[in-house]
N, C-alpha and C positions, 0 to 999 in steps of 0.2 A: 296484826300482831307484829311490832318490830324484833329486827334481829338480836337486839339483847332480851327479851322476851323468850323468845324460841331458844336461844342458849340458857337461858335457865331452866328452859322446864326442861330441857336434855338436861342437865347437869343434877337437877330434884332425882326425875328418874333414875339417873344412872347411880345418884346417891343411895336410891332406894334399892335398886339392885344389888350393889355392892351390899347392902347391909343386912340382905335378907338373904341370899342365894346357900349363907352358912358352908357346909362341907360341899354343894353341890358345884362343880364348875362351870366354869361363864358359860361354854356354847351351850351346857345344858340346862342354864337359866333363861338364856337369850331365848330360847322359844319359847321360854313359860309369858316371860314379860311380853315380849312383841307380840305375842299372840292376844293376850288382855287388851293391850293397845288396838288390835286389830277389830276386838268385839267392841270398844268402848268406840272408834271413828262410826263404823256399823248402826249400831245402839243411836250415837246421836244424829249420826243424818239424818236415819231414819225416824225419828221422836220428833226431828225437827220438820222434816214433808209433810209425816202426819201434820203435824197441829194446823200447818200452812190449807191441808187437805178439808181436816175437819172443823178449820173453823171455831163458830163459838162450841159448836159440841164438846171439841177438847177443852178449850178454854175452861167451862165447867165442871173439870173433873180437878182442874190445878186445886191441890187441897195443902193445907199442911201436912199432911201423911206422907208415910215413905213410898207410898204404893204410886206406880207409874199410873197418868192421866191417862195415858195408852190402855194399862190394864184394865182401868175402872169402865173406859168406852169399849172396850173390846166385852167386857161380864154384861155392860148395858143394851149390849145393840150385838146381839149374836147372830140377829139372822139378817145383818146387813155387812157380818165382817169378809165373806165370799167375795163381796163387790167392792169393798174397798182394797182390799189385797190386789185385787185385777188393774185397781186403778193405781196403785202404788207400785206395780209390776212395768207399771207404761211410765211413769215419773220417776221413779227412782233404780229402776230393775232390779228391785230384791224386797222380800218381806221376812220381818222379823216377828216370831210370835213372841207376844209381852214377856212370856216367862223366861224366854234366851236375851230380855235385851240388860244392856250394861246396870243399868236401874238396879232391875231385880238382883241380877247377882250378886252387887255389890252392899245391896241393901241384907242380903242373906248372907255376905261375906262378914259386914256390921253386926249382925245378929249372932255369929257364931251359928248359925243354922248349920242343922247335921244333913243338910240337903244339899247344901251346895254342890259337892264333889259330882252327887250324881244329876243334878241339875245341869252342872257345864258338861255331862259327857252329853247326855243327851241334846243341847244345847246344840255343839259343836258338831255331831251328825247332821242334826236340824239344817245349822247352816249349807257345810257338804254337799248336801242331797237336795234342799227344799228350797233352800231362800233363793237363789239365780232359777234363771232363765236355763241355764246351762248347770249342768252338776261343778263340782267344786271337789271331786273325791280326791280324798288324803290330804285336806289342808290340812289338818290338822292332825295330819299322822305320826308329828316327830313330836306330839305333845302326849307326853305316857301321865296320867293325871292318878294313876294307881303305880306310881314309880316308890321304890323305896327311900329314892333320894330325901322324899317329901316328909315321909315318914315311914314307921314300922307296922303300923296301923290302920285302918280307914278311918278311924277316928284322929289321930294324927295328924293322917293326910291330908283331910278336912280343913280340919284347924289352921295348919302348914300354908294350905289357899286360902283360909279366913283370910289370915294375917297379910298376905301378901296381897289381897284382891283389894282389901280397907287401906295399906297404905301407898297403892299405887294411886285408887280413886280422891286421896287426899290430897296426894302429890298434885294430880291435876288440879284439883278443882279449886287451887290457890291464881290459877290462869283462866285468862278468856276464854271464850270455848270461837276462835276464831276457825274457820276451815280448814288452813293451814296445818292448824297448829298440831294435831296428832301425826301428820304428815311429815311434818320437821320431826318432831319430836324421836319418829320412829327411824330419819334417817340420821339424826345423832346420835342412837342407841346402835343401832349397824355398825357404825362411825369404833364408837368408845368398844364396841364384844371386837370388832377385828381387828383394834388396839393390840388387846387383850389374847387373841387369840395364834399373833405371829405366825409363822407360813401355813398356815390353815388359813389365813384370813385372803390371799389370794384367789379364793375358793368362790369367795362372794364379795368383795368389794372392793371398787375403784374410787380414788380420793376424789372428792368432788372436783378438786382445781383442774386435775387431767379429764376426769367427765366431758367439763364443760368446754377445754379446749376441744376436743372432738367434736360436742354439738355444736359448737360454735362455726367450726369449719363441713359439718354436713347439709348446714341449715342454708350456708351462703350459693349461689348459683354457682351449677357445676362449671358453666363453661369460664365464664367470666364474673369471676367470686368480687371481684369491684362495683360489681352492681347492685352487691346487697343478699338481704336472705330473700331465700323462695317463699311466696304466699300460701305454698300446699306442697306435703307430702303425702303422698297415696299411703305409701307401704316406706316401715322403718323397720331393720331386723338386726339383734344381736344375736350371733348364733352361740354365744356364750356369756349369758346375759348374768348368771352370778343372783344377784339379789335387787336386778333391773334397775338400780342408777341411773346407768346410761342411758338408758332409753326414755328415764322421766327425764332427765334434762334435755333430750334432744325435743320431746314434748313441750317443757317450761320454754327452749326458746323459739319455739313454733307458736303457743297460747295453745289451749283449750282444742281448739276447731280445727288446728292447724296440719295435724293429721289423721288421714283417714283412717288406718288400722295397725297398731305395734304387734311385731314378732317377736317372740324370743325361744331361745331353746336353753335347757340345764340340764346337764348329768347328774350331780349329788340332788338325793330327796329333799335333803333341809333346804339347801338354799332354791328351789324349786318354788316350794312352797312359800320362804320367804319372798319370793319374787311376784307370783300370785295375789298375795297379801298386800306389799307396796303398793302395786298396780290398782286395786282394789282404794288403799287407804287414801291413792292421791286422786279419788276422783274419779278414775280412768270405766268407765262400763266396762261389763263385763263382755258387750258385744266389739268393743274397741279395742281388743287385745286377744293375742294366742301366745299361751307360753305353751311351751312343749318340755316330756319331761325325757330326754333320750341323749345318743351319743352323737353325738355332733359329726364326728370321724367317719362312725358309719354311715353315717346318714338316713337316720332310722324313722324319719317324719316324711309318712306318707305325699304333705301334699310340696313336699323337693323331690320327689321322683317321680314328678311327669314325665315321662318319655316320648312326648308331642308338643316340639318347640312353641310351637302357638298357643300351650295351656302353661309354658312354662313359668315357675315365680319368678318375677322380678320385684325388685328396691328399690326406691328412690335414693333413700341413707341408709349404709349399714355401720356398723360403729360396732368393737370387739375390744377385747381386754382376756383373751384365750388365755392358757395356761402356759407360763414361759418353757421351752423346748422340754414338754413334755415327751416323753417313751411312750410310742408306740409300733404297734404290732400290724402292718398292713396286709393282708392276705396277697397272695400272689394273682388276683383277679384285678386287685385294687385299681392296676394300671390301665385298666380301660374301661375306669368310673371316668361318666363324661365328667366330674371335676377336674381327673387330673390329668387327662390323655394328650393333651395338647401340649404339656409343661413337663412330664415326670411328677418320680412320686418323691416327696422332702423321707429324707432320711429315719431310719427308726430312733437313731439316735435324739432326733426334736421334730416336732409333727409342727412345728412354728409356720411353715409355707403352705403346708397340707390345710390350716385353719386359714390362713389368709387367701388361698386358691378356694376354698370352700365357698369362702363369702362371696368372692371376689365371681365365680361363675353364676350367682344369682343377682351381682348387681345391673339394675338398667341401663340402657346407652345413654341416658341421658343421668344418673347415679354418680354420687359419692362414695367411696367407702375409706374411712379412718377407724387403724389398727392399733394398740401396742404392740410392739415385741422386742425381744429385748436384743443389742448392735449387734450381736451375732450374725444376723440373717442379713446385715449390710457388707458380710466380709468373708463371713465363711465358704470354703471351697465343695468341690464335688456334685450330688445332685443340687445345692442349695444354689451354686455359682448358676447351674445352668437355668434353674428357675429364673434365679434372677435377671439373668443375661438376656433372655426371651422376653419377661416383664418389660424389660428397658426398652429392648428393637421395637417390640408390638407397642410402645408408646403408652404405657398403660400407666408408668409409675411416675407421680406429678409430685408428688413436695417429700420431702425425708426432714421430720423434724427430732433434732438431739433434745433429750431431757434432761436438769439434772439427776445425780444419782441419791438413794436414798428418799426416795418419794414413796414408795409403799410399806405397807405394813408387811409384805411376804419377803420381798427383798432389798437389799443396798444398792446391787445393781444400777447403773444406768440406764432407760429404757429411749427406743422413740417412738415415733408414732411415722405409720407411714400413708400415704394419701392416693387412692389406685381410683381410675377414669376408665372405661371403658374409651369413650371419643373425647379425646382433652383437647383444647385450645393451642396451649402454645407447647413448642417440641426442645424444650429445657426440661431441665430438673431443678427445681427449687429446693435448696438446702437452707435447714434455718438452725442454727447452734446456739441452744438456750441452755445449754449445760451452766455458764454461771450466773442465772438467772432466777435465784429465789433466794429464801429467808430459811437460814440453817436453827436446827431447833434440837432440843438435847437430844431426841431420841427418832427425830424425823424433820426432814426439811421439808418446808413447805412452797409452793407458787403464790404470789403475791397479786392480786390483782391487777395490777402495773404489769407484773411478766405478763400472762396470760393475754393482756391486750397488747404486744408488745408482740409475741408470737402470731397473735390472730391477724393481725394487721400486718406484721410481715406475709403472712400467706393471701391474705384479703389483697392486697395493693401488689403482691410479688416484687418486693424493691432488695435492691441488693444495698446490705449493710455493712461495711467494717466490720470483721470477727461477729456477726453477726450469722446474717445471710447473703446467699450468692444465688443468682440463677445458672447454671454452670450445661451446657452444652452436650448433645449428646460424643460430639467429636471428642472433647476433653474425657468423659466418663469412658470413652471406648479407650483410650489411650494409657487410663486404668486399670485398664480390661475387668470394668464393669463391677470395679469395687467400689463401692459407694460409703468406705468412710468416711464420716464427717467429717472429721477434722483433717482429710488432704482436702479438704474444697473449703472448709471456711475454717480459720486455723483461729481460733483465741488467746492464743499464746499473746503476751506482749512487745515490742518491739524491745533489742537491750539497747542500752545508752552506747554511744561509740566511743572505745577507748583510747584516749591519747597516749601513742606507745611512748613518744618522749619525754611528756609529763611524767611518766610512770617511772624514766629508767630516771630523771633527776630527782624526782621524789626519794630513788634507794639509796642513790648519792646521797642526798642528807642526809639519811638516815644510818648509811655508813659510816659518815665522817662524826655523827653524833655518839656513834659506839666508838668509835677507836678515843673521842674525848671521853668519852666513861670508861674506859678502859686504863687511862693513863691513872683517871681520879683512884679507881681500885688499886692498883697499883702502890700508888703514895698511900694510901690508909694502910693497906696491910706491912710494906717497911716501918710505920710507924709503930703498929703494933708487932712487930717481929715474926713475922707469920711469910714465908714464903711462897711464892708464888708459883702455882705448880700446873697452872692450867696451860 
């Protein structure tokens, strides 16, 4: 499916959203739809292994009727459906019973069926509990399907989900049913609710264009990134992974096989759950992923607090988009959690070093890790100086790249991304200043494909550019004292033209001598008219 393809059916979708959502608001439409979307990717992979599985068997159930071929082999062959489930558990790792798959639903959605409502709950348990290898509890926990929103009624209700089940399945099926395609479709739908959603949307989603610069640069060989990307990642973790972007694009430019297992961690339930779901929608097994659902700060996932160096997690890429200097509250133990004993604790005032020491203590010696956050933590004083100042000495902190400002939907803000090595190569800092480096746009600037390779390749080759990028020294950054604003090291400013002062002073000369001849003109006109001259 081409990318003007997959922009339209984002745009049907998103059409259909707007047009149905009525009094209810976006975020609490956005899990009704993304979540359909989530049973209909489900629904057809699964309808599609089947047929692959059973052959002509299924083949002779394709009927003109609405009734799934699924269903018709599932009522014919009951006492062999035990063993095909077993075998669809090893090919596909999940089974769907006919009566939860997109088919039915949407065929009972068409019908105005008074079943439906209680169809998708039990459905969506079904899923949860039965279909994985692994349970799935609370996917579906931020969908209230007896909400008033829907209606006043369970008749209502009903009805409320006919309407919206029949005109999302129409939506689609004006499109190929490519692999892809619910996978895009769902990350344009992310895309357009954190539009929509303004500083809430920081919450769960990173724009793809910054995504990718991140994957782009955790994908490439830690030591010497001019060699190219690495053939394998073991282990990829965002410890504040949002609605997991990040971590499918650091997948996309790995391929499929590329790496071994994704991590993530989320605080908020919705976007938790959204995050599970993507992961799920693009492919990903469910043995290929661990999202976790806790606090990051604390550190509330059992398997980050090995306390036996030798058991402990390590990363190959970690990649983050934390919440910009968030408040928080550190207990007074805090400071001899092995995160942060070696550095100090970052300030209550923004936990911005706290996330990036977090990462940053479970990445490998041989490890990437690429952060946002926003210039502050490249300038501000007190406990932040000193984090920083040790960052630098211990050699840990490799590229500082400037963003420009007004890239996200949460803020206008400038942000950058920073680039942290446990054992790095070369004993610079690579500064890259792309603040005037994209496509301004009414309500958001965007990165241009052209930027984006423009940045990766300066860090990929480390070339110093004119108002660009510099590789700038640890002697000069001490001489700082360890301030690492951009713009004393790569200045963008343009040069001014040099002014000729004697050009300038005979230029007034004329233009003296051209008023005192206008002066004399005035003069003679107003004698002429009898009007005295009083100035």
């Amino acid at each position: 499916m081409n990318t003007q393809e997959q922009q339209q059916l984002g745009k049907t979708l998103w059409g259909i959203a707007d047009q149905l959502r009525g009094a209810m608001n976006a975020d609490d439409f956005r899990d009704y739809m993304l979540s359909f979307l989530f049973l209909r990717y489900l629904s057809d992979n699964y309808e599609e292994s089947a047929k692959k599985e059973l052959g002509s068997d299924y083949l002779k159930f394709e009927k003109e009727d609405r009734l799934s071929p699924l269903a018709l082999w599932y009522e014919a062959n009951k006492e062999d459906v035990i063993e095909f489930e077993k075998q669809m558990r090893r090919k596909v790792h999940y089974v769907i019973e006919p009566q939860y798959l997109w088919s039915n639903i949407s065929e009972l959605a068409r019908t105005q069926s008074g079943e439906l409502l209680t169809t998708l709950e039990r459905g969506f348990k079904y899923i949860e509990n039965e279909s994985f290898d692994k349970t799935f509890q609370g996917l579906f926990s931020e969908i209230y399907l007896n909400s008033d929103k829907l209606g006043r009624t369970l008749t209502e209700r009903n009805n409320k989900l006919c309407v919206i089940i029949t005109k999302i399945a129409e939506g689609i099926a004006k499109f190929s049913t490519d692999s892809d395609i619910l996978g895009d479709a769902y990350e344009y739908l992310i895309g357009q609710f954190a539009a929509g959603s303004g500083k809430k949307a920081g919450e769960f989603y990173t724009p793809q264009q910054i995504s990718t610069i991140l994957s782009r640069i955790v994908t490439l060989d830690s030591q010497d990134p001019s060699t190219g990307r690495k053939t394998k990642l073991d282990k990829v973790f965002d410890f504040a992974c949002g609605s997991g972007s990040l971590l499918l694009n650091v997948r996309n430019q790995m391929g499929t096989h590329g790496i071994g297992k994704i991590y993530g961690q989320e605080k908020n339930i919705t976007t938790y759950n959204l995050a599970r779901m993507n992961m799920l929608l693009h492919g990903v097994k469910d043995s290929e992923f661990e999202i976790h659902h806790g606090d990051t700060l604390q550190n509330d996932w059992n398997i980050l607090n090995e306390m036996n160096p030798a058991k402990k997690m390590e990363f190959d890429a970690i990649v983050a988009n934390p919440p910009f200097s968030l408040r928080w509250e550190p207990a007074d133990t805090m400071g001899e959690d092995f995160r942060f004993k070696s550095y100090g604790l970052a300030p209550k005032s923004a936990a911005d070093f706290a996330f990036l020491l977090h990462g940053f203590h479970f990445l490998s010696e041989e490890g990437v890790m690429a952060i946002i956050l926003p210039h502050g933590v490249l300038f501000r004083g007190g406990a932040e100086e000193r984090i920083r100042t040790k960052l630098l000495k211990d050699g840990h902190l490799d590229t500082v790249i400037g963003l420009p400002a007004n890239l996200f939907f949460s803020t206008g803000i400038p942000v950058c991304i920073l680039v942290l090595k446990k054992c790095k190569k070369f004993d610079d800092v690579l500064f890259i200043n792309a603040a005037k480096y994209f496509e301004k746009g009414k309500r958001q600037n965007t990165l241009r494909s052209k930027d984006i390779d423009k940045i990766v390749e300066a860090y990929q080759w480390r070339k110093d550019e004119e108002r660009f990028s510099r590789r700038v020294t640890m002697d000069e950054i001490a001489e700082n004292n360890y301030n690492l604003n951009i713009s004393r090291y790569v200045d963008t400013s343009e040069e001014e033209e040099e002014i000729d002062i004697h050009a300038v002073m005979r230029e007034i000369k004329n233009l003296e001598t051209k008023r005192a001849e206008l002066d004399k003109e005035i003069e003679v006109y107003l004698k002429e008219l009898g009007i005295e001259d009083r100035r």
